[in-house]
One Martini backbone bead per residue (centre of mass of N, CA, C, O) as a GRO file, in nm:
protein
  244
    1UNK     BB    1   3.109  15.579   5.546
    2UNK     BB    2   3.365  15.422   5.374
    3UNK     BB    3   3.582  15.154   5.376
    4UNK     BB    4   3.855  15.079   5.189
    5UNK     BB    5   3.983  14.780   5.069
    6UNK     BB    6   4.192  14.612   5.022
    7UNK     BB    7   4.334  14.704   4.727
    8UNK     BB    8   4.172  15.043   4.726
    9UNK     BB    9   4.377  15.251   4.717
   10UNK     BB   10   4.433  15.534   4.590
   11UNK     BB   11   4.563  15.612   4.310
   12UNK     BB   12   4.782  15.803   4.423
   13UNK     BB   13   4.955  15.633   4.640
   14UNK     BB   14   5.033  15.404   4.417
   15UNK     BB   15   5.194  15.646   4.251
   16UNK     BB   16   5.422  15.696   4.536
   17UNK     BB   17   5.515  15.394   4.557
   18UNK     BB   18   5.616  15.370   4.299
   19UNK     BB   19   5.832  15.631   4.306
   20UNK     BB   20   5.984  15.506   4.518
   21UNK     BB   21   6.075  15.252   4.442
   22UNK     BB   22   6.225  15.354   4.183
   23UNK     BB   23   6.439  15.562   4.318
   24UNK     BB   24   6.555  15.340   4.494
   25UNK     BB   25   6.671  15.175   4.253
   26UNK     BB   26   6.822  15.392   4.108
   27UNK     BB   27   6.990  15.440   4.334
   28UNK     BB   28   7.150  15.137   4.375
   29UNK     BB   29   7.274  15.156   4.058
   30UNK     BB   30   7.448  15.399   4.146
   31UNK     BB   31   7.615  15.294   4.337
   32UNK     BB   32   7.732  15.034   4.177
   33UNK     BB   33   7.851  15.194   3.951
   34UNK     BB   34   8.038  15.366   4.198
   35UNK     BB   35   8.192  15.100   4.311
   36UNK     BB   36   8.333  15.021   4.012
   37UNK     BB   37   8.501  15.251   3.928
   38UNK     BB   38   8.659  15.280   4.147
   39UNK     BB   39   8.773  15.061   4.169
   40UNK     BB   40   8.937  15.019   3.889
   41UNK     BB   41   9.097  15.260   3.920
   42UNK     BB   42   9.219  15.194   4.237
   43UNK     BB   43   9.354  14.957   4.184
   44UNK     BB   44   9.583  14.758   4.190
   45UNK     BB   45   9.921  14.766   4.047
   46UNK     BB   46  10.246  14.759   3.934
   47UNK     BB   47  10.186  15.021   3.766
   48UNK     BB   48  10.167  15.328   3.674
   49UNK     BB   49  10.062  15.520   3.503
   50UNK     BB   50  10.186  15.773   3.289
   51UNK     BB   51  10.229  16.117   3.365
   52UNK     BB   52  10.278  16.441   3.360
   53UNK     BB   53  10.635  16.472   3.355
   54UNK     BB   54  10.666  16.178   3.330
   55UNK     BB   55  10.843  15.888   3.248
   56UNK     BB   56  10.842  15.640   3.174
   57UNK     BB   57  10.945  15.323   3.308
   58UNK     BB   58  11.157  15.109   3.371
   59UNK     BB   59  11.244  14.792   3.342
   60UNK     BB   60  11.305  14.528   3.548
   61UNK     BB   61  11.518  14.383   3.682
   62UNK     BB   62  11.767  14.114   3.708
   63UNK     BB   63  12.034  14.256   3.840
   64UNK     BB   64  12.229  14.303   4.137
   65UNK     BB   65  12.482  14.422   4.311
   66UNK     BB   66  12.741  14.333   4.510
   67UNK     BB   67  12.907  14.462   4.838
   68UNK     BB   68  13.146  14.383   5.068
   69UNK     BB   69  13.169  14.333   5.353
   70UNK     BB   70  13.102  14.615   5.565
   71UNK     BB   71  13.172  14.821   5.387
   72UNK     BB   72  13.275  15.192   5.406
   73UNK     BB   73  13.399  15.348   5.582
   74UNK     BB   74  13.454  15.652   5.698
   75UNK     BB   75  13.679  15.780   5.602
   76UNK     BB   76  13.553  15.847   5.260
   77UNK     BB   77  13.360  16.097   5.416
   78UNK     BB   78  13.459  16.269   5.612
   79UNK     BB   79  13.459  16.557   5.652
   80UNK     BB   80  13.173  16.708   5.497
   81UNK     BB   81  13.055  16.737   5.185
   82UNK     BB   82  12.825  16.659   4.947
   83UNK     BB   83  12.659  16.572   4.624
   84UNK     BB   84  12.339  16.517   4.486
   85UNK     BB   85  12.185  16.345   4.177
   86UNK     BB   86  11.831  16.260   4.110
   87UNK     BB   87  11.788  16.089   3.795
   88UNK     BB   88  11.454  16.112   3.710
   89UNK     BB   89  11.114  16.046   3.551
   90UNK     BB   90  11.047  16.329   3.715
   91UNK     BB   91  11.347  16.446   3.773
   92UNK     BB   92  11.583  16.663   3.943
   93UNK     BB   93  11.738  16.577   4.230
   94UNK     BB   94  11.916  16.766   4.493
   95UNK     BB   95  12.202  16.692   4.747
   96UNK     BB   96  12.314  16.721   5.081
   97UNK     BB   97  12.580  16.540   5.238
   98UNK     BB   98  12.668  16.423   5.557
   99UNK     BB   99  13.011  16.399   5.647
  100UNK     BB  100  13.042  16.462   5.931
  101UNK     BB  101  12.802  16.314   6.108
  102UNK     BB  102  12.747  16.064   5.817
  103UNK     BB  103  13.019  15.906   5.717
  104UNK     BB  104  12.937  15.604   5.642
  105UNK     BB  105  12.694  15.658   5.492
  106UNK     BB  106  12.790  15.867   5.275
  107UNK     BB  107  12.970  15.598   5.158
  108UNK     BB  108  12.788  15.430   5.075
  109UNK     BB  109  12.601  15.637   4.870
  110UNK     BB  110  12.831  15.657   4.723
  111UNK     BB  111  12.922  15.357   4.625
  112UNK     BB  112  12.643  15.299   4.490
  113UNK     BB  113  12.664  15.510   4.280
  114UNK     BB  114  12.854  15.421   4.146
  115UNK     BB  115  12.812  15.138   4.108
  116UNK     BB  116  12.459  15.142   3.988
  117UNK     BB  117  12.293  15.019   4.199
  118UNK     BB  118  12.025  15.243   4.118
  119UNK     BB  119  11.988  15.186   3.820
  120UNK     BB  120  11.671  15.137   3.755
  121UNK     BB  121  11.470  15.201   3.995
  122UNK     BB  122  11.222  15.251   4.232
  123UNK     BB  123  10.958  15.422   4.415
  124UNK     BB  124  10.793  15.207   4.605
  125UNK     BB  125  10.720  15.443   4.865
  126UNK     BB  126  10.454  15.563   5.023
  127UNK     BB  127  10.367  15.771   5.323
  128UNK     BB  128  10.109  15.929   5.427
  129UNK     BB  129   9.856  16.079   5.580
  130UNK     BB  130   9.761  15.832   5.768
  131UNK     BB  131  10.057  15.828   5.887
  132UNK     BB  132  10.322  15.924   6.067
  133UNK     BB  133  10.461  15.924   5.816
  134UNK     BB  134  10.648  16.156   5.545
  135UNK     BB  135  10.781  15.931   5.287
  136UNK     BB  136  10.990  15.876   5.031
  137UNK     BB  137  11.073  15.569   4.890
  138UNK     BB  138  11.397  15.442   4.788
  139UNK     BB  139  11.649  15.190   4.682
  140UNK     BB  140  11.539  14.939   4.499
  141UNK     BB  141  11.594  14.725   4.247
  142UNK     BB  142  11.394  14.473   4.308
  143UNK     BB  143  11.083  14.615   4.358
  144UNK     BB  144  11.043  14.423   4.626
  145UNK     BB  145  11.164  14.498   4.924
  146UNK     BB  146  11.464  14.328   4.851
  147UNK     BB  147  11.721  14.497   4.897
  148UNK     BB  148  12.080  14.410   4.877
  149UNK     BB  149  12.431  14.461   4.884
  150UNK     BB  150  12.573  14.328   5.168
  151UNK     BB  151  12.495  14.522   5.398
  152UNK     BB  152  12.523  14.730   5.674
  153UNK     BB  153  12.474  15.017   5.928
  154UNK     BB  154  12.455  15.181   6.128
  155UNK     BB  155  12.295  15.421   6.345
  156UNK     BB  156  12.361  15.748   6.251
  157UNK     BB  157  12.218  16.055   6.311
  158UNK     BB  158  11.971  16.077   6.532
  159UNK     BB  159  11.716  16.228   6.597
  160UNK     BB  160  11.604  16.404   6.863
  161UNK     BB  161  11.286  16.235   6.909
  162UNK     BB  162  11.183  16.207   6.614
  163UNK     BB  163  11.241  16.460   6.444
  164UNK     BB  164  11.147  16.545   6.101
  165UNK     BB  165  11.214  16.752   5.803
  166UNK     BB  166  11.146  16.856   5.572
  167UNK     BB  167  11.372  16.725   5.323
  168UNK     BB  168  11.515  16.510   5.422
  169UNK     BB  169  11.771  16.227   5.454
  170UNK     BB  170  11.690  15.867   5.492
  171UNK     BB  171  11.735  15.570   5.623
  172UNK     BB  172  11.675  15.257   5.596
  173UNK     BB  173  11.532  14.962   5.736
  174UNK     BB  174  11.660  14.694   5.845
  175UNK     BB  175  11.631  14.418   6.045
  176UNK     BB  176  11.752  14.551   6.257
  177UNK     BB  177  11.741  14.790   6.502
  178UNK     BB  178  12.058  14.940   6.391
  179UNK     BB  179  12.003  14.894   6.093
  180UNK     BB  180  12.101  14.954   5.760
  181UNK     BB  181  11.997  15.016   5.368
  182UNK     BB  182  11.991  15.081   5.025
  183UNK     BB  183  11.749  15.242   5.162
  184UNK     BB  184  11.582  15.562   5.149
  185UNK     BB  185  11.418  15.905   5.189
  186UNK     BB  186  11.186  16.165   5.166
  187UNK     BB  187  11.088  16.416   5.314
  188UNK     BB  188  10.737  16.596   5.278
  189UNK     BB  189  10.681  16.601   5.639
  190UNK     BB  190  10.676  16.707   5.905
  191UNK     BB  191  10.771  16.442   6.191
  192UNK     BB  192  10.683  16.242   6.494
  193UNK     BB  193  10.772  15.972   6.621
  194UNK     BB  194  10.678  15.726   6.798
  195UNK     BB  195  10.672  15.585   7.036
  196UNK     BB  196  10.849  15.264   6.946
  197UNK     BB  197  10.890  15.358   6.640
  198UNK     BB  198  11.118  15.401   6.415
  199UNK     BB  199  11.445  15.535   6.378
  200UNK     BB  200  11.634  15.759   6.158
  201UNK     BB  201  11.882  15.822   5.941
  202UNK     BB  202  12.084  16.123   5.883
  203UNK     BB  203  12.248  16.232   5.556
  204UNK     BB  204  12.030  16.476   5.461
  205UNK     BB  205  11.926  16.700   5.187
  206UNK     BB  206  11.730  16.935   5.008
  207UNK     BB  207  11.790  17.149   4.755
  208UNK     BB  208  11.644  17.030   4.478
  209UNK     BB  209  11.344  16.918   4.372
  210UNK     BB  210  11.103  16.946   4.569
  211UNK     BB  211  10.873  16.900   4.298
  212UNK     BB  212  10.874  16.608   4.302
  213UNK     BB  213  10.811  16.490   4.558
  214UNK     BB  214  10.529  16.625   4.580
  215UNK     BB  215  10.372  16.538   4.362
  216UNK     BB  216  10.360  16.224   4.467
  217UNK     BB  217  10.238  16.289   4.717
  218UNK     BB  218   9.963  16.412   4.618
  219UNK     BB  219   9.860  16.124   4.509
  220UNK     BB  220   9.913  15.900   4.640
  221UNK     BB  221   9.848  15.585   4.695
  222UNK     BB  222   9.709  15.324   4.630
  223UNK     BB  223   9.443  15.257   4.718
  224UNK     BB  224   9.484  15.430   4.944
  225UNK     BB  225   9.739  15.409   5.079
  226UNK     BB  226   9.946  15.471   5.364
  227UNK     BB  227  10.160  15.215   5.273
  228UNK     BB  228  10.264  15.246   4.941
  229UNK     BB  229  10.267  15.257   4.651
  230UNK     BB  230  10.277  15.506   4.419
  231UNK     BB  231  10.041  15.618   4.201
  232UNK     BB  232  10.292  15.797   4.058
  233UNK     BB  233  10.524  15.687   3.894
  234UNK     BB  234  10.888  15.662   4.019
  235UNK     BB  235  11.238  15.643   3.889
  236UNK     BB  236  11.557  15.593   3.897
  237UNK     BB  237  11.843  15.631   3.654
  238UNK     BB  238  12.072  15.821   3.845
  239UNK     BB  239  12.384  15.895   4.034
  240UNK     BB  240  12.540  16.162   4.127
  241UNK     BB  241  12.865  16.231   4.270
  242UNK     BB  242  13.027  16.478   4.479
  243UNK     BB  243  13.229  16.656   4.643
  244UNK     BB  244  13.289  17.004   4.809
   0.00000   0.00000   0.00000
């Protein structure tokens, strides 16, 4: 019986190495282009493009107001309920403030809508499914996270254990450990933050219109982060406030 010599073996073999070779190459070849799709579709943008529903978002601020420290009383929204309405380039979301628990708050809310202060701002912020916590976040007009009125606040209405609801409407933090600033948030799944990391202070709920939150926080965050700009742009146009 004789043994091939090496580079004698059989056509079949010869012909099942090579086709495993071609496999192998057009997998790697689908791979990276399908690494580049990704990459492409799913990359940081400035804005995301405008998506069924929502309208163009408006071009940034130049100029935003600022007003005098340290902002208005308690007593200009104690005792009561507010309404308001914000009108997003995705539709009305309506909300019913607390000026009762959060009467500082509340007339902050009242002084900054009444002002102008968010007319044409963005809802820069969204933590997602991957994040502690679960909210769209809005108010801050010069799109860059540097939003500031001229004051801050004292964190007043902190539910205990740091748990919030589905729907609830809350103050972003500002700088201090205990002060807020003229960014809010809307909750859109229920959270309880971890020891040890910032609790908000609560200031009303939502009324009407959480299918417009709903629909941002389904798309999550740009590049999939868990925490940053939401992939389906959506800016206030303008907010509406009176007493109840």
């Amino acid at each position: 019986m004789s043994v091939p010599a090496p580079g004698d073996e059989a056509p079949g073999a010869a012909r099942s190495v090579r086709a495993a070779v071609v496999l192998l190459v057009a997998i790697a070849v689908a791979a990276l282009v399908w690494l580049a799709v990704t990459f492409t579709a799913r990359g940081p943008q400035p804005v995301a493009a405008p998506t069924t529903g929502c309208a163009s978002p408006p071009p940034p601020r130049t100029s935003i107001p600022r007003f005098s420290a340290p902002g208005p009383s308690a007593a200009a929204a104690a005792v009561g309920t507010w309404g308001a309405t914000l009108h997003t380039t995705c539709g009305d979301v309506g909300l019913e403030l607390d000026g009762t628990d959060a009467p500082r708050t509340v007339a902050s809310f009242v002084q900054l809508a009444r002002g102008g202060y968010w007319t044409d701002s963005a809802c820069n912020r969204l933590t997602s499914y991957l994040s502690p916590t679960a909210f769209l976040q809005c108010g801050d007009p010069t799109d860059r996270r540097a939003g500031d009125p001229g004051y801050g606040l004292a964190a007043e209405n902190v539910p205990p254990g740091g748990r919030y609801a589905r729907g609830t409407v809350i103050m972003g933090r500002g700088g201090g450990l205990d002060t807020t600033s003229g960014e809010f948030a809307i909750v859109y799944r229920d959270f309880t933050v971890r020891p040890g990391d910032p609790v908000y202070p609560v200031f009303g709920r939502v009324l009407t219109g959480m299918e417009v939150v709903d629909a941002i926080a389904a798309r999550g965050g740009e590049d999939t982060r868990p925490d940053g700009r939401p992939f389906r742009s959506i800016s206030i146009r303008s907010i509406d406030v009176a007493r109840r």
